[in-house]
C-alpha positions as CSV (number, residue, x, y, z in Angstrom):
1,X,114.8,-6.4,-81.5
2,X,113.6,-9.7,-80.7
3,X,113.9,-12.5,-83.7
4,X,110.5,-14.0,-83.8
5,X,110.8,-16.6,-86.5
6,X,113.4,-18.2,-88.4
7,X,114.4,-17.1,-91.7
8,X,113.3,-19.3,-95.0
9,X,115.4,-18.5,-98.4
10,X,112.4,-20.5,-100.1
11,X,109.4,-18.8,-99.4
12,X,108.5,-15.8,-97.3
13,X,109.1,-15.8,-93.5
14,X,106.1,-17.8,-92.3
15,X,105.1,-17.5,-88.6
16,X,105.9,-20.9,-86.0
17,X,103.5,-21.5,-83.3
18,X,101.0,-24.1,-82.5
19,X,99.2,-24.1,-86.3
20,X,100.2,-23.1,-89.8
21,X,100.5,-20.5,-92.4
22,X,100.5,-20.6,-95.8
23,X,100.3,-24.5,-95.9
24,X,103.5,-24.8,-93.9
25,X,103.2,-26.3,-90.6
26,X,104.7,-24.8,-87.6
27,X,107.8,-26.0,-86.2
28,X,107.5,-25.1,-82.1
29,X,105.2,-25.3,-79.7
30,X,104.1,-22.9,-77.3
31,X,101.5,-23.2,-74.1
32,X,101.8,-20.4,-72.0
33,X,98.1,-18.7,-72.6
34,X,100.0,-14.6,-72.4
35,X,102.2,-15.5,-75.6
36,X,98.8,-17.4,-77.9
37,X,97.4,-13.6,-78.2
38,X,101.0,-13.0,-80.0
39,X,100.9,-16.0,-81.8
40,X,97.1,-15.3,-83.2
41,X,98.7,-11.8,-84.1
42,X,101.4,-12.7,-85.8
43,X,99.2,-15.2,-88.1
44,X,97.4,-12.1,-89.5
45,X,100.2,-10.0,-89.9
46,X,101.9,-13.7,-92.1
47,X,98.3,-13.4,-93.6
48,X,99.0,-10.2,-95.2
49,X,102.8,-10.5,-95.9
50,X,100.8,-13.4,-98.2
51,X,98.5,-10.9,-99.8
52,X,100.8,-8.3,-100.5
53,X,103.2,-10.4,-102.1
54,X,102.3,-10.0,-105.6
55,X,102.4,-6.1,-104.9
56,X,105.3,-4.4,-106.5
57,X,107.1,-2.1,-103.5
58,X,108.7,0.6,-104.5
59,X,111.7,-0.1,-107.0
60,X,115.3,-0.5,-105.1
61,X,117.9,1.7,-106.7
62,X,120.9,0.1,-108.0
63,X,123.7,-0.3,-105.2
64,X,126.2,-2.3,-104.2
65,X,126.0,-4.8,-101.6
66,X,127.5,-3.9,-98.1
67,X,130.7,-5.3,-97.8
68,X,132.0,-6.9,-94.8
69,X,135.3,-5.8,-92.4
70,X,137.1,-7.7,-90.1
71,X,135.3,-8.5,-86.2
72,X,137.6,-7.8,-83.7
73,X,137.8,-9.0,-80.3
74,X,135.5,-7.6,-77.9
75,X,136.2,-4.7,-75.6
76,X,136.7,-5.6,-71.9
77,X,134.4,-5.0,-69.5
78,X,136.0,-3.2,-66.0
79,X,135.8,-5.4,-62.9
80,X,132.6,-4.3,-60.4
81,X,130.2,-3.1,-63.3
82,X,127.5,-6.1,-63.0
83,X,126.4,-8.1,-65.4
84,X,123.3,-9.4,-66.5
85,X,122.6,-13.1,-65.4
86,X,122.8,-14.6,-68.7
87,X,126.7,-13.8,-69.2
88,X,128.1,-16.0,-66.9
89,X,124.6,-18.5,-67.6
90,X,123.8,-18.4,-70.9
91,X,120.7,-20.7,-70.2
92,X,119.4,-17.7,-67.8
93,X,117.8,-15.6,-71.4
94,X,114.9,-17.6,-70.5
95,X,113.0,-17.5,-67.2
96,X,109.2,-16.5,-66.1
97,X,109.2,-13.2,-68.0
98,X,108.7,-15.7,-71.0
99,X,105.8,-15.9,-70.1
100,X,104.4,-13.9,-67.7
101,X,103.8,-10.0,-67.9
102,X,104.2,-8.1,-64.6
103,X,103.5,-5.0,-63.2
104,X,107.0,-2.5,-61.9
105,X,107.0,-0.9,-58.9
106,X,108.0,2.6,-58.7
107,X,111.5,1.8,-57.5
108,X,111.7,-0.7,-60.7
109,X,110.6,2.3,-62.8
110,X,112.8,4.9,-61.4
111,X,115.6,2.2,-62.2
112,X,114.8,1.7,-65.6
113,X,114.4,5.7,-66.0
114,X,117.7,6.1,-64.9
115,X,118.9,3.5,-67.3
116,X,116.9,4.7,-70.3
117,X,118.4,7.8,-69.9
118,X,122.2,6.6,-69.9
119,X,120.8,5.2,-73.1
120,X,119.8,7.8,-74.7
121,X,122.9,9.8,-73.9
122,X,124.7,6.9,-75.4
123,X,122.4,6.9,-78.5
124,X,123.5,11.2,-78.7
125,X,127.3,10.3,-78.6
126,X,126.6,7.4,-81.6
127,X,124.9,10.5,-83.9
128,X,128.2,12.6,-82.9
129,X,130.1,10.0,-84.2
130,X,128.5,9.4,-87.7
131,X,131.0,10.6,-90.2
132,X,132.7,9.6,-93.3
133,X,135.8,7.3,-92.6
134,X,134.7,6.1,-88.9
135,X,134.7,2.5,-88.9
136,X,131.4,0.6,-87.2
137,X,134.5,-1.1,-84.8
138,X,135.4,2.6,-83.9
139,X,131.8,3.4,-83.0
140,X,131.4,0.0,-80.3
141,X,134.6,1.2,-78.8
142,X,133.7,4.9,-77.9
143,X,130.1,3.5,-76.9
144,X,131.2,0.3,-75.3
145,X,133.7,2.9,-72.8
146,X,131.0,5.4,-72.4
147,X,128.5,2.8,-71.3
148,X,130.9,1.0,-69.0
149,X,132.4,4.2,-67.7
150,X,129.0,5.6,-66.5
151,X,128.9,1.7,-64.8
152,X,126.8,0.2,-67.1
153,X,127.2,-3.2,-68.5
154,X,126.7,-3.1,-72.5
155,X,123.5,-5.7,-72.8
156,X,124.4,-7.2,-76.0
157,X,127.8,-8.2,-75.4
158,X,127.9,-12.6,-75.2
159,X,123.7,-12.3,-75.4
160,X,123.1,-15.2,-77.1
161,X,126.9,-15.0,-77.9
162,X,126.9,-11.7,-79.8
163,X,130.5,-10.4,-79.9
164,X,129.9,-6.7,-79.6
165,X,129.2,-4.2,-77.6
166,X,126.2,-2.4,-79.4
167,X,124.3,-3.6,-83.1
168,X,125.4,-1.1,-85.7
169,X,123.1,-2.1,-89.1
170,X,124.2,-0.2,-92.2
171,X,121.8,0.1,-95.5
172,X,120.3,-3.6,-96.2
173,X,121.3,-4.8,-93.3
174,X,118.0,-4.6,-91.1
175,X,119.2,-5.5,-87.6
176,X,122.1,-7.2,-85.3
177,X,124.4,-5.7,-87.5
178,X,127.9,-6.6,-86.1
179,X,130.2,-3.7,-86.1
180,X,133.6,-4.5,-87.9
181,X,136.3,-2.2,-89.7
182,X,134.4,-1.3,-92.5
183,X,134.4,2.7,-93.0
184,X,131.3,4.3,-93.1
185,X,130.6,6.1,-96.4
186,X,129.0,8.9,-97.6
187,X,125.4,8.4,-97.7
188,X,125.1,5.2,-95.9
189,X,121.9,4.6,-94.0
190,X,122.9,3.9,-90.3
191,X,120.8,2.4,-87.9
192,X,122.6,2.2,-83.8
193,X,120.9,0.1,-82.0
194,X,122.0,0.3,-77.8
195,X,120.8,-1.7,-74.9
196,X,122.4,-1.2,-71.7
197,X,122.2,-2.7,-68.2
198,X,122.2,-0.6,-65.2
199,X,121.2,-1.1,-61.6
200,X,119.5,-4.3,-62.3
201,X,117.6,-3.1,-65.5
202,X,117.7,-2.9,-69.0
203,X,116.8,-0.3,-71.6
204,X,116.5,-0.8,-75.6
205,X,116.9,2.0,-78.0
206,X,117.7,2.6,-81.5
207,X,117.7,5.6,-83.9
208,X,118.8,5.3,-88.2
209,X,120.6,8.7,-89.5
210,X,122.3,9.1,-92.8
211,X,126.0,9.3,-92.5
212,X,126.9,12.6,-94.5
213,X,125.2,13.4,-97.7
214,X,122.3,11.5,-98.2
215,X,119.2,11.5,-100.9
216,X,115.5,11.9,-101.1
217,X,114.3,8.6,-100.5
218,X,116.8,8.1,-97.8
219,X,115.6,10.8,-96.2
220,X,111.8,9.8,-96.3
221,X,112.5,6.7,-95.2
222,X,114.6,7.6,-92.1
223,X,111.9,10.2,-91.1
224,X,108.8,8.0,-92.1
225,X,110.4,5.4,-89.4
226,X,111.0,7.9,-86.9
227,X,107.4,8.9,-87.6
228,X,106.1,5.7,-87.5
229,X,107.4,5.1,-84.0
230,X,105.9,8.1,-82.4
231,X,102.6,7.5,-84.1
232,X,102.7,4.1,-82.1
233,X,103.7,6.0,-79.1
234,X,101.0,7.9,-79.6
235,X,98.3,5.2,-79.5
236,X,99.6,3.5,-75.9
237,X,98.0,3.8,-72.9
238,X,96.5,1.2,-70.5
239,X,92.9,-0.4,-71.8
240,X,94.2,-0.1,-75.4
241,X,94.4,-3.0,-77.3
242,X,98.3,-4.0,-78.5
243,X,97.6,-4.6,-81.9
244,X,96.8,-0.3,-82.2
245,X,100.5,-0.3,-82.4
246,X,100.7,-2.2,-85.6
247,X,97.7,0.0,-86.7
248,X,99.9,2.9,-86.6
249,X,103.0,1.9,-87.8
250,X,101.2,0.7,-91.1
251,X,99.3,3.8,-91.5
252,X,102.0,5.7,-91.9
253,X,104.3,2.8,-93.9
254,X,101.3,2.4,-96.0
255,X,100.8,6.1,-96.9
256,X,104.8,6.6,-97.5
257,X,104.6,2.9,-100.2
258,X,107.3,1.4,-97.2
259,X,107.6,-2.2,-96.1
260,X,107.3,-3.4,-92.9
261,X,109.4,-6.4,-91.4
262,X,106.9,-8.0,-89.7
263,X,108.5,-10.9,-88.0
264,X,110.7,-8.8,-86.0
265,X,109.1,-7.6,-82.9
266,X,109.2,-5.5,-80.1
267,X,109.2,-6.9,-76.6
268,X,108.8,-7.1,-72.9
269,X,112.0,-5.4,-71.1
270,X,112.8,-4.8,-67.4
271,X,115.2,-7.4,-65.0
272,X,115.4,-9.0,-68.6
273,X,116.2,-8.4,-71.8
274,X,113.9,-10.2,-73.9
275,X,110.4,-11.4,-72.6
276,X,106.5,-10.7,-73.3
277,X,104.3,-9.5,-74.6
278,X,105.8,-9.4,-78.4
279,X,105.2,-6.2,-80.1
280,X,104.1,-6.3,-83.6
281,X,104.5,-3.3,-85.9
282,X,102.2,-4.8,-88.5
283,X,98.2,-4.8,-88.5
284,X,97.6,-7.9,-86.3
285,X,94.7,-9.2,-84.1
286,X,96.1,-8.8,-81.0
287,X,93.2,-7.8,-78.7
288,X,94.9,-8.1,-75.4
289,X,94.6,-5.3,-73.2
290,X,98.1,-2.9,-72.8
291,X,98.5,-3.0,-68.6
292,X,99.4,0.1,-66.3
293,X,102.6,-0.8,-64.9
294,X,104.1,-2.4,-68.2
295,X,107.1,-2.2,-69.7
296,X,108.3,-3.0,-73.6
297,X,109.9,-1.7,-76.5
298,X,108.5,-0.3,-79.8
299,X,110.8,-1.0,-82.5
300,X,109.7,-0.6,-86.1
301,X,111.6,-0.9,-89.3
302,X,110.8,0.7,-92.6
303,X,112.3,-0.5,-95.7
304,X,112.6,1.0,-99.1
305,X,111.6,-2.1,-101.0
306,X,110.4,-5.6,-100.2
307,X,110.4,-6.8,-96.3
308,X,111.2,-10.4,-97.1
309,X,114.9,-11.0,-95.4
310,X,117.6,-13.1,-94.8
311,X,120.2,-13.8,-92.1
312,X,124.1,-13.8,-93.4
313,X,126.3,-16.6,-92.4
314,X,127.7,-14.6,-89.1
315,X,124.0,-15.9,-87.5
316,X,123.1,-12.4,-86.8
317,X,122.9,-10.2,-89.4
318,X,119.6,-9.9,-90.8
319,X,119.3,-8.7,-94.0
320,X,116.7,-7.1,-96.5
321,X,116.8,-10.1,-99.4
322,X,116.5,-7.3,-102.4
323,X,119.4,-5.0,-101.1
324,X,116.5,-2.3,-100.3
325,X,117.9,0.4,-97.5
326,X,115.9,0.0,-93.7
327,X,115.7,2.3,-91.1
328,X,115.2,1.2,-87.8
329,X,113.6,3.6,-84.7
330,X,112.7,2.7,-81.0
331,X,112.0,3.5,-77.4
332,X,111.7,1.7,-74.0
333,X,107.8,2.6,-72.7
334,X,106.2,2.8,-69.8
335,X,102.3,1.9,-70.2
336,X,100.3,4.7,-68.0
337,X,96.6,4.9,-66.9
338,X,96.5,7.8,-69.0
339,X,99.1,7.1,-72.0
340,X,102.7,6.0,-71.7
341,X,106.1,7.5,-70.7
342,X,109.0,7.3,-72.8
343,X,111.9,5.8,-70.9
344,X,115.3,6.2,-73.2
């Protein structure tokens, strides 16, 4: 999931681009013409975070906080698995993909099918491991060895600097949740998040189960994301217009009285991680056209209460700011003349 702006602890998160929200004036400038149609978007969907504000969500039962374990070095990764560019150049997360959206070929899509499926074989193991007692620490070791003995390289490991292998985001924590040795417990929300790279391509994909016993609310909101994202699905095909995605996520967040982060996105994927278009999973106006050939990711979270968030001190770890639960649910798509292909 790609961070689209930064985090404010004094107001809700307003959108940066080349104007401003809310009376706040953007901080970053942007020229490219392909990311302006995100930028418009993501105004509307700050729009209605503003409108909704004064609306009481759904209350947040009492809980305490997640606690924190202790990060341990990273696993190693076996000589002769390639890496992506950016680990030995961290300055290579940027490039043309920024900015430019481009057609695969069928030998780029047959690479990134074979990669999506690694991924979700790696995304089965994770659901075998969810358990009372495991520790998230335990869970990036079995998946970082299982991606790297299949000769994959794990995708988030030194992106950016993150320390692990996968993101593994546990009740309020909404995203690029570090795993550490804090045990999982009994009714925790648990949301896996794996990116892999394999034979020169990437491929995103995250699923959010209950560890154990969980409750009603819970439940619904783990199977209103995972309902959410195949709604989305549902909507893609080439000639339709991007913002249909948000359209369908918010139907059914709407219906089910769950917030949507809106300032996390989805994303362009292929050779690179990270790149364009951005994916919104809020009702936007972004009228551009989805292309046949296209590849991105459709990522939505759900939470229980209020989507206003924070980011802890680690730099990574986003956060719902009530304590409210999120589940999190996403695929790697390929955009068809006809509809889409699921990749992972």
């Amino acid at each position: 999931m790609e961070l689209f702006v930064p985090v404010s602890l004094s107001r809700a998160p307003c959108v940066r681009g080349n104007y401003s929200v809310g009376g706040s004036s953007s901080s970053r400038c942007y020229s490219n013409s392909t990311s302006q149609g995100a930028y418009a978007a993501a105004l509307v969907c700050a729009a209605l975070a503003s409108r909704r504000s004064g609306r009481c969500l759904r209350a947040v039962a009492t809980r305490q906080p997640m606690e924190r374990g202790e990060v341990l070095p990273a696993q190693p990764v076996p000589e002769g698995i390639p890496a992506p560019p950016y680990v030995s150049d961290p300055d290579k997360v940027r490039g043309w993909w920024n900015s430019q959206i481009a057609r695969k070929s069928d030998e780029d899509v047959e690479a990134m099918r074979r990669a999506g499926k690694l991924a979700h074989s790696a995304l089965d193991l994770a659901e075998q491991l969810i358990q009372p007692g495991i520790t998230t620490e335990e869970m990036d070791k079995e998946l970082h060895a299982f991606i790297c003995d299949h000769g994959a390289y794990p995708s988030d490991l030194q992106y950016k600097g993150f320390p692990k292998s996968v993101m593994i985001s546990i009740n309020e924590v909404i995203c690029h949740g570090i795993p550490d040795t804090r045990a999982l417990e009994d009714g925790d929300l648990v949301n896996v998040d794996v990116t892999l790279y394999l034979g020169g391509f990437h491929a995103d994909t995250a699923r959010s189960w209950i560890c154990g016993k969980g409750d009603a609310t819970g439940d619904r909101l783990v199977a209103a994301t995972r309902e959410a994202l195949d709604s989305a699905i549902g909507v893609c095909r080439a000639g339709a217009p991007l913002k249909a995605i948000g359209d369908a996520v918010a139907e059914v967040a709407e219906r089910e009285d769950f917030g949507i982060v809106k300032t996390l996105v989805g994303h362009g994927i292929g050779e690179f991680f990270h790149g364009v278009p951005q994916i919104f999973h809020c009702r936007n106006s972004d009228n551009r056209k989805m292309e046949e050939g296209t590849t991105f990711t459709i990522e939505p979270v759900l939470t229980e209460g209020a989507a206003e968030w924070v980011t802890w001190d680690d730099g990574w770890t986003v956060a719902t700011k009530d304590g409210g639960r999120a589940a999190q649910f996403e695929h790697t798509i390929l955009i068809t003349a006809d509809g889409c292909k699921v990749l992972t």
